[in-house]
NUDOVEX-212570 format. One record per residue (C-alpha): z, x, y; residue in three letters. Coordinates in steps of 0.001 Angstrom, whole numbers, plus 524288, in hexadecimal, padded with zeros to 5 digits. Layout:
% NUDOVEX-212570
ZXYALA ...
***
This chain:
% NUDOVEX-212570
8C258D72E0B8914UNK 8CF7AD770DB8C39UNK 8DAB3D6C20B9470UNK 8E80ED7116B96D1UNK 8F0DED63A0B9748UNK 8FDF6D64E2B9FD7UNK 909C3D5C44BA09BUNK 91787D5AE7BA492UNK 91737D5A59BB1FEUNK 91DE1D4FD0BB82EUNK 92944D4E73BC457UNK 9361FD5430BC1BDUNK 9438AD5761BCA63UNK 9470DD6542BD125UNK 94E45D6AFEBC5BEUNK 94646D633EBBB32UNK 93E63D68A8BB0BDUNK 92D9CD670ABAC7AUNK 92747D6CC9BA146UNK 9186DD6C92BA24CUNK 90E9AD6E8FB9695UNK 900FDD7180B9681UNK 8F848D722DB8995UNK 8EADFD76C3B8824UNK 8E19AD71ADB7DF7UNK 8D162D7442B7A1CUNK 8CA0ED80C1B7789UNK 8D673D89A2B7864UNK 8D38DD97FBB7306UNK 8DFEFD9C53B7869UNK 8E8A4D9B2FB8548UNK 8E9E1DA5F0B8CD4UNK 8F49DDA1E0B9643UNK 8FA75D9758B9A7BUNK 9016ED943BBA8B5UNK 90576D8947BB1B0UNK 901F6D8975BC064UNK 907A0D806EBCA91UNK 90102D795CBD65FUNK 90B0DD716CBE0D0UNK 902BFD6ACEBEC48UNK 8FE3FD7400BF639UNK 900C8D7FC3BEE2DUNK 8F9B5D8A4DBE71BUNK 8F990D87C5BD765UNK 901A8D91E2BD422UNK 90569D9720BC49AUNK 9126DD93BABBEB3UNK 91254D98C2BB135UNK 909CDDA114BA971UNK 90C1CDA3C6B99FAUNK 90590DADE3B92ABUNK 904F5DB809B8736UNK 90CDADC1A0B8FC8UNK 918EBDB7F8B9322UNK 919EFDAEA6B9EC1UNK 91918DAEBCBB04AUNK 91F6DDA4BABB8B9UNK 91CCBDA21ABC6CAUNK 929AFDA83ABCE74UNK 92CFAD9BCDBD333UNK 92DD2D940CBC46FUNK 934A4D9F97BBEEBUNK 9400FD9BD7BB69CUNK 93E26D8D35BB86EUNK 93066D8D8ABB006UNK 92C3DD91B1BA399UNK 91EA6D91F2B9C7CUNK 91CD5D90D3B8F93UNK 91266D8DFCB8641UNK 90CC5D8D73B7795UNK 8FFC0D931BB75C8UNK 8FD0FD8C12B6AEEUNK 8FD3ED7F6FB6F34UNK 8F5FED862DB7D74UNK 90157D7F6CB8347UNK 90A05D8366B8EACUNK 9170BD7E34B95A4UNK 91D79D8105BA0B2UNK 92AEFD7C46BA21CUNK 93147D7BE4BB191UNK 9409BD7AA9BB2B7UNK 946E3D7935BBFDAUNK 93B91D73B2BC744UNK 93AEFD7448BD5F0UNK 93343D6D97BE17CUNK 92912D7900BE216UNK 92632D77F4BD51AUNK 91F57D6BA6BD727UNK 90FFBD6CE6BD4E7UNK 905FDD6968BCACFUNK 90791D72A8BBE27UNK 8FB67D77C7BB9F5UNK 8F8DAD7DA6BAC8DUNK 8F0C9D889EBA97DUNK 8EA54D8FE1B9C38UNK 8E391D9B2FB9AB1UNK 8DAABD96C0B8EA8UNK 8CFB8D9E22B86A3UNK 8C5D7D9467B824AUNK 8BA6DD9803B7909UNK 8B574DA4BBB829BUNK 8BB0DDA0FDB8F4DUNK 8C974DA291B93DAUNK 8CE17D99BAB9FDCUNK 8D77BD9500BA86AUNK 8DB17D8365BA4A9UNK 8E45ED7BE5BACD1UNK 8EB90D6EECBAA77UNK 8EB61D635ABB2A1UNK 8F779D66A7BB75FUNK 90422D6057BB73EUNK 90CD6D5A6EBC22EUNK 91ABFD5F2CBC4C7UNK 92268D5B62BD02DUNK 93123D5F4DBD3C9UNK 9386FD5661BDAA4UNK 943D7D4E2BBDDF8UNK 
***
């Protein structure tokens, strides 16, 4: 069995700064991708951050404040927001790609909390 474990959420200033981590741990044959996706209350979940083998996408409204990066061989990913708005409050979701014995897969975290505030 395969759990992907999130953390660092939490509730931080306009201006402030979060870095979120999510590890994955079981019967790993390899991790295709990895990504973070984003659900605020009454809103579509919508993806933030995607990392793979050909470089790195941001959704248009994170660009330049957010940056995803990860080690594959500890099938662990980050992503660290600077400058952190209103909007950008919303339960942070994360997301694998993972190969397991035959069968390849889409796992999701818990999820993690942020909220932007004053």
């Amino acid at each position: 069995q395969v759990r992907l474990a999130e953390s660092g959420g939490g509730l931080v200033q306009p201006g402030g700064s979060l870095r979120l981590s999510c590890a994955a741990s079981g019967n790993i044959f390899s991790v295709n991708s990895m990504a973070w996706y984003r659900q605020a209350p009454g809103k579509q979940r919508e993806l933030v951050a995607v990392i793979v083998s050909g470089g790195t996408n941001y959704l248009n409204s994170v660009k330049g404040r957010f940056t995803i990066t990860n080690n594959n061989a500890k099938n662990t990913v980050w992503l660290q927001m600077n400058s952190l708005l209103p909007e950008d409050t919303a339960v942070y979701y994360c997301q694998m790609e993972i190969t397991t014995d035959a069968l390849t897969i889409g796992y999701w975290g818990q999820g993690t909390q942020v909220t932007v505030s004053s």
